[in-house]
N, C-alpha and C positions, 0 to 999 in steps of 0.2 A: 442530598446527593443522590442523582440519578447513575445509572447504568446508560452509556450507549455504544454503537456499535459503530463502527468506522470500516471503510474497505480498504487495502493495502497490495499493492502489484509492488512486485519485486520484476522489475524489467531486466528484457533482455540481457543487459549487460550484466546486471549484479547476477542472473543467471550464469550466462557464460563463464565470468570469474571468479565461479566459485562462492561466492558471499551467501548465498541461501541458509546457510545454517547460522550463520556470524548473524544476521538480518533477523532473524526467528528469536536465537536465543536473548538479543537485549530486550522483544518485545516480552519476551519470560521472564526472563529474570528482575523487570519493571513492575510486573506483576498483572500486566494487559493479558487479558485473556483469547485465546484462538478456540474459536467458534465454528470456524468454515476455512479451510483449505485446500487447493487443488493449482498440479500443473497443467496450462493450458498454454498448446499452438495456436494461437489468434489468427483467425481468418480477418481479413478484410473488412465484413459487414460488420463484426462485432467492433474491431476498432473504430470503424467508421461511428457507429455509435456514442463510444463509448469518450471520441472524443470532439462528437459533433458540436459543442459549443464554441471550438476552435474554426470549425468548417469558414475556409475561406481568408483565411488568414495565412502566411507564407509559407510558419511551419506543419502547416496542416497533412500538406501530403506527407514531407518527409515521415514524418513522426508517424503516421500511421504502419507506413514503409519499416520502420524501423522496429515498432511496437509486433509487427507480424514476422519481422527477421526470426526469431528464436522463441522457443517457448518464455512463460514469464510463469510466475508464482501466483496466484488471488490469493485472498486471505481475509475474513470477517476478522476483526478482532473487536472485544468488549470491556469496556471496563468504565469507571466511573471518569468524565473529561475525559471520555479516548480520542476525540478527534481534536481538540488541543493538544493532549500529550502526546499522540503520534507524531503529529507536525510537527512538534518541538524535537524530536527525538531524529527527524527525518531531517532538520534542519534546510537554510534558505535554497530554494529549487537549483541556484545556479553553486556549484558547488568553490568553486573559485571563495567564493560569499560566505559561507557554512563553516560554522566553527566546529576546529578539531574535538571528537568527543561526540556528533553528529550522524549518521549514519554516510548522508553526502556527504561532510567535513572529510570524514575519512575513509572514504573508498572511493569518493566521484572525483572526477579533474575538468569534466567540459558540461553547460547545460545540455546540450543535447542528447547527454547520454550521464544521466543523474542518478542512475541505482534504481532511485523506489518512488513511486507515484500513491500518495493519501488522499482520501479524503478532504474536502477544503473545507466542510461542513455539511451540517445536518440531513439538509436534500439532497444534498452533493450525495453523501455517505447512503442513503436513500437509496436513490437514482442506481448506485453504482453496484449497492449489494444486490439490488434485485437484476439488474442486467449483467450479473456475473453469475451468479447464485440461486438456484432454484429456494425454495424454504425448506426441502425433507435435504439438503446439503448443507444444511446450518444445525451444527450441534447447540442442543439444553441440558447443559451440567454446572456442577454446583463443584470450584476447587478446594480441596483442600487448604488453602493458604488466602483462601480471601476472606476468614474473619482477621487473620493476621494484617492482610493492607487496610485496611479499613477505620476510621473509625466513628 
């Protein structure tokens, strides 16, 4: 069993409505670890970036529009299967979908405006830390509570 590292935006909305600590504390109390945190007012280029896979498809513009409305959360998070456990944790994108107990289950209502944006995987999570994340913005620590998840 490996360590990896997954990136995690708490989007505008879960911003705006208060969820930022509701959103932080299940990835702690899971036992996921927070590696790299920071608020950030997204300009344009960076979304643009960040969600250029999309480019050219309908929700393209809005979503960038929408990603640059308000500040949002990043977040490295690490732990052994992080980028599965997250996504299960963050539940099906469209929240309608996402079972209660979820993060979108229970705080989102519409896909357009879904709470929180993970990782889909490895190069995704890749891609994503290093275009968020310089590397002296990524903490290396050792918790106390991870010979306890482990084993």
């Amino acid at each position: 069993m490996q360590k990896e590292r997954t990136f995690v935006m708490i989007k505008p909305d879960g911003v705006q409505r208060g969820f930022i600590g509701d959103i932080i504390s299940r990835f702690e109390r899971k036992g996921i670890k927070i590696i790299g945190m920071k608020m950030v007012s997204v300009d344009k280029k960076l979304a643009e970036k960040h969600y250029g896979v999309h480019r050219g498809k309908p929700f393209f513009e809005p979503t960038v529009k929408y990603i640059t409305s308000s500040p949002v959360v990043a977040m490295v998070l690490e732990g052994i299967n992080a980028i599965e456990m997250v996504r299960g944790m963050m539940g099906k994108t469209n929240p309608q979908e996402a079972q209660l107990g979820t993060i979108r289950g229970d705080f989102g209502q519409f896909i357009g405006r879904n709470i929180i944006h993970g990782s889909d995987g490895k190069e995704t999570a890749e891609f994503e830390i290093n275009l968020w994340f310089k590397p002296e913005e990524i903490s290396k620590y050792t918790k106390i509570d991870e010979t306890w998840l482990t084993e």
